[in-house]
N, C-alpha and C positions, 0 to 999 in steps of 0.2 A: 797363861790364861788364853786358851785359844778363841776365847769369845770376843776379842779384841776384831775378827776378820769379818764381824756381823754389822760391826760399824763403815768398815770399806764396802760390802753389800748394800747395807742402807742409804750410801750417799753416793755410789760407783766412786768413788775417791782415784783419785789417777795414780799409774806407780809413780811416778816422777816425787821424791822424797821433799824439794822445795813447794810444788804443787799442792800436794796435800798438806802440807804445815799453813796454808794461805788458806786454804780451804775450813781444816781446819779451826784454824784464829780466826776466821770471821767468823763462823756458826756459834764458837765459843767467848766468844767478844774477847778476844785475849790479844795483847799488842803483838803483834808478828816480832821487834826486837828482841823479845824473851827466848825465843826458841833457836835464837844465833847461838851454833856451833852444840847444841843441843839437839838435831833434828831427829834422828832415831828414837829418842828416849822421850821425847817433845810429844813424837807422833803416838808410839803407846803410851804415853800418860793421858794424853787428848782423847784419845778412843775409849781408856777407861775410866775417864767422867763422864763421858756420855753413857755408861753403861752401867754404871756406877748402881744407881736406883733400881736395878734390874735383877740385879747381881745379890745370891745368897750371902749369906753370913761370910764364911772361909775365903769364896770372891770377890767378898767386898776387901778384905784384910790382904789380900793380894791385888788388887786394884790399887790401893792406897800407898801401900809399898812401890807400885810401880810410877803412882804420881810424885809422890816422894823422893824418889829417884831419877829426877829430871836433871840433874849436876846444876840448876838455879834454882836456886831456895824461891825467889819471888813468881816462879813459874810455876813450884810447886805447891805455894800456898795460895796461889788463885785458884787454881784445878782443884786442890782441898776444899776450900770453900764452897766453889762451884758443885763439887760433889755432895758434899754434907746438905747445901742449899734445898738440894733435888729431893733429900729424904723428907726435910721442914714442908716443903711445900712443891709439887712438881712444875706449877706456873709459873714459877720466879724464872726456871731455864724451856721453855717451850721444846727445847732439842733433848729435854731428859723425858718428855714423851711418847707412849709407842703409838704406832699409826693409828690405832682405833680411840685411844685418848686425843688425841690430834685431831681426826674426825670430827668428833664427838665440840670437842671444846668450839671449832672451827662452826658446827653446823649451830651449837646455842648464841654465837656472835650473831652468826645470818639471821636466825628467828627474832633478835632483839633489833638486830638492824631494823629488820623489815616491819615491827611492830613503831618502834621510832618514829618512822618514813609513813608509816600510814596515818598517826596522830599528830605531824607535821616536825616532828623535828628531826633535822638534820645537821649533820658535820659540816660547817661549810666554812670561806674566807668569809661569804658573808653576813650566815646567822650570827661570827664571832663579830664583825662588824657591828650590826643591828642591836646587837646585845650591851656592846661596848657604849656607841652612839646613847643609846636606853639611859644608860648608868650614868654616863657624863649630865643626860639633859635634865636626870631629875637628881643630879648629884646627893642621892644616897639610895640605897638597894630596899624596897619595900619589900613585903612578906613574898607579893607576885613576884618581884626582881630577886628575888633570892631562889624560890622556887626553879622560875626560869633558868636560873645560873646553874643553880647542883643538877637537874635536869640535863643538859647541855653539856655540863662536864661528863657526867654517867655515860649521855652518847656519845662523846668526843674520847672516853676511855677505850669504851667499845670497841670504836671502829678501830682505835691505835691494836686494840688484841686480835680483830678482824684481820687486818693488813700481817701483822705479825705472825698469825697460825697460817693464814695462807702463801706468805713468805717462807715459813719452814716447809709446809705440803711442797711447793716448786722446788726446793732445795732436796727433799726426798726422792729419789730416782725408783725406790722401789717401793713405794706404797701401797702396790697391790700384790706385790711377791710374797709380803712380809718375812718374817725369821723371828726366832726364837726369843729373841729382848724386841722387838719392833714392831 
């Protein structure tokens, strides 16, 4: 499956075979011990779950064979999951999306931020404070204090998806080159 080299494009992935398995396990939230003495078979299984969602019928069934074949069962039924995940829902892995979905997700955070931030609420150590403070003094949550709350969590979701899409955009090196999955 030569479409496995669009993932090293999309991230500049370094040759260094340890380097990339680090790089990697973190994008894919996978424990770095799994891929001990595995590293070759670790790195294309890695690359095609990220591509997994992407990938035709035939390359998906060759994809899966390749995750499968990680010589650690428990390495390759994270990456199975991980991949199946991508097809359920592409939000559950931010990294199974391609840069214009990425975009896209990233700029409806920014408009809801900013919608938020104009009608006064915001993410903050404090509003959780003030909020908390609220609840304690009138020890039990009225229609308003409940309101307030699911509000609060809605923008405090947000901003977690915020931080997270534009944590993958920096972790993308080629976002304006693009390629064929990305």
């Amino acid at each position: 499956m030569a479409n496995l080299e669009s993932v090293n494009q999309l991230y500049k992935l370094p040759k260094n075979e340890n380097e990339k398995i680090v790089i990697l396990s973190r994008i894919l939230d996978i424990p770095l011990h799994l891929s001990k003495n595995f590293e070759s078979q670790a790195i294309e299984a890695m690359c095609a779950t990220i591509l997994y969602r992407h990938l035709d019928r035939l390359d998906r069934l060759t994809a899966m064979k390749i995750i499968r074949s990680t010589g650690n069962p428990i390495l390759s039924e994270r990456l199975a999951q991980k991949a199946v995940d991508t097809l359920i829902n592409p939000q559950w892995h931010i990294w199974s999306l391609t840069n214009d979905e990425l975009k896209s997700d990233i700029a409806f955070h920014k408009k809801f931020d900013q919608i938020a931030n104009m009608l006064g609420y915001s993410v903050s150590a404090l509003g959780a404070k003030d909020l908390a403070k609220s609840v304690l003094n009138q020890k039990r949550l009225g229609k308003k204090g409940w309101t307030t709350l699911v509000i609060w969590a809605t923008v405090h979701f947000n901003n977690k998806e915020l931080q997270k899409g534009e944590n993958e955009m920096a972790n993308r090196t080629s976002i304006n080159q693009g390629s064929e999955f990305h």
